[in-house]
C-alpha positions, 0 to 999 in steps of 0.5 A: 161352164157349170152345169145344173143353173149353177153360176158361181160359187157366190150364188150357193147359199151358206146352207148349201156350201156347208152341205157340199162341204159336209159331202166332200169330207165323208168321201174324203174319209174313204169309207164309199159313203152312197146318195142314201146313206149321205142323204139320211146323214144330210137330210136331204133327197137322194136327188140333192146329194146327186146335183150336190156331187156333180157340180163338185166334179162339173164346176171345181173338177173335183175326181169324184167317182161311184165305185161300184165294187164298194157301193159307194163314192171315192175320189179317183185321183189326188184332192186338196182342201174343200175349195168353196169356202175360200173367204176374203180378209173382208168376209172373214172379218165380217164373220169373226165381229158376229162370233164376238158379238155373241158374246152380249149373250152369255149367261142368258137363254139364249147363248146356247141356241146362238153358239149351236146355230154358228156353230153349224154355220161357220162348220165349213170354213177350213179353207184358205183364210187369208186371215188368221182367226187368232190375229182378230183375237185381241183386236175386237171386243164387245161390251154390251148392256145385259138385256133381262133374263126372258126365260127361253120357254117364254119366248119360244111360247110366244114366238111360236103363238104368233107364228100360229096366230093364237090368243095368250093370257096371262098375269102382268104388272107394269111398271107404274102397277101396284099388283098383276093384273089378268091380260087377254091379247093377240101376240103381233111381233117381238121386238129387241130395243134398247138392249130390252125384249117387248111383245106388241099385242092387241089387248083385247080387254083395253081394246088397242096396241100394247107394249109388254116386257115378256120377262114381267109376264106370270101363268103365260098360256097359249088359246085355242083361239085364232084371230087375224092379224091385220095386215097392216100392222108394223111394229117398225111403223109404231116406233117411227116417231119415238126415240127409243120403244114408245111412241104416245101421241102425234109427232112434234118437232123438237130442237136441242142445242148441243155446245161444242163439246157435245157436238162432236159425238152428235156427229159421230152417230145417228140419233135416230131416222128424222133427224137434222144437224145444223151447224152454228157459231163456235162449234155448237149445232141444233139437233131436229128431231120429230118424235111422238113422245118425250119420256126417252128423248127426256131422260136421253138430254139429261143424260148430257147435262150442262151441254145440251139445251132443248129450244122446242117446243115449250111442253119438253122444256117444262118436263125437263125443269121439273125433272131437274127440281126433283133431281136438286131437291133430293140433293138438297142439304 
């Protein structure tokens, strides 16, 4: 039986493997690394290494001994490969789609952070694969919609303004804006959408929650100003009704038919949290959702053509016959 409350090796986390891992490699080198020496290495008490070394030798009987003539650690009889990161074909496949999916980042601020931190996460995993790595190569990729380029320094100022809770300013124009506009807000939360970064905040000059897309912001600067952020405040909760970020009034309920076709890929995904299916004649279904706004969900029925067909509630149903006279009107010869 393990020693130190510790169980099995599923309840150490991965920071804690990779730090044994880390601990078993310098003894193995045989230059009698000591708990200080490790602890500077590791950055951890000399207390940490010490629990870390008995339960390698309490829990997996790793020969672990103080050699006292070198002032440090060796192992006293033969050892094999570090045996807490074994991983079933299922974990490491797990971990190889996250690899992968880095790949959406290259070229943006943020591949380099991400690489490092895996990079440092998976540095422990050189035990039995029952996979291997070079197998998974060409049976999985990714291919993703480029987010906008947030400048990293932007986002980390504003990542660490909300943390601090500190008012920020700055010069802001949106998309329906013919110039920048001066904005005095306290940061809430930074949310990924739709492939896109948006920053809610209370603006303090318009008095309520606005969305804002941190790669339009100009002359960004943090305050000495704290405020209180209200406690309940969730951004999740303002998207709730909305079909993509925005969300513009109360929720009503809408109906698209989808032929037969298009049917098939409806079901084959989930369109959103309030969503309904019921089956019709000949292949065909309606799709109920409760949004509290039209903009996406409109540009999102287009987007299927001939194949769908909004039956409630009547105020879409205008938006998307306009939307489709302007669309005939430019291709008008």
């Amino acid at each position: 039986m393990a020693k130190n409350n510790f169980r099995t090796d599923r309840d150490l986390n991965r920071v804690t493997l990779h730090r044994m891992h880390r601990i078993f490699e310098r003894i193995r080198a045989g230059d009698y690394p000591n708990r200080r020496k490790l602890a500077d290495e590791l950055e951890v008490s000399q207390k940490t290494i010490h629990r870390d070394i008995e339960y390698l030798k309490d829990f997996h009987g790793i020969p672990i001994e103080y050699d006292v003539h070198n002032y440090g650690y060796r192992f006293s009889g033969e050892v094999g490969e570090f045996p807490l990161l074994k991983l079933t074909e299922g974990e490491l496949f797990a971990i190889f789609v996250a690899e992968k999916a880095l790949e959406q980042y290259v070229g943006t601020p943020f591949e380099k952070p991400l690489r490092n931190t895996f990079k440092r996460f998976t540095a422990g995993l050189s035990g039995e694969l029952s996979v291997q790595w070079s197998e998974l190569q060409s049976a999985i990729s990714f291919k993703g919609v480029e987010g906008s380029p947030v400048d990293a320094a932007v986002f980390q100022q504003l990542a660490l303004a909300i943390r601090q809770n500190r008012d920020i300013t700055f010069d802001y124009r949106g998309l329906k804006d013919s110039r920048h506009q001066h904005r005095h807000v306290r940061p809430y939360e930074l949310v990924m959408a739709e492939h896109q970064w948006y920053l809610f905040a209370f603006d303090v000059g318009r008095d309520e929650i606005r969305r804002f897309v941190p790669s339009r912001l100009r002359n960004l600067q943090t305050t000495k100003t704290r405020f209180v952020k209200p406690r309940d405040f969730s951004a999740g909760k303002l998207m709730q009704h909305s079909f993509g970020i925005f969300s513009g009034g109360s929720p009503v309920s809408v109906r698209i038919l989808f032929d037969s076709f298009a049917s098939r890929l409806i079901r084959e995904r989930h369109w959103h949290p309030s969503q309904q299916i019921v089956e019709r004649n000949r292949g065909k279904l309606e799709l109920l959702l409760t949004l509290g706004g039209f903009e996406e969900v409109e540009r999102w029925i287009l987007s299927w053509g001939q194949h769908a067909r909004v039956l409630d509630p009547p105020e879409l149903i205008a938006r998307l016959r306009t939307s489709i006279q302007r669309c005939l009107k430019e291709y008008e010869v």
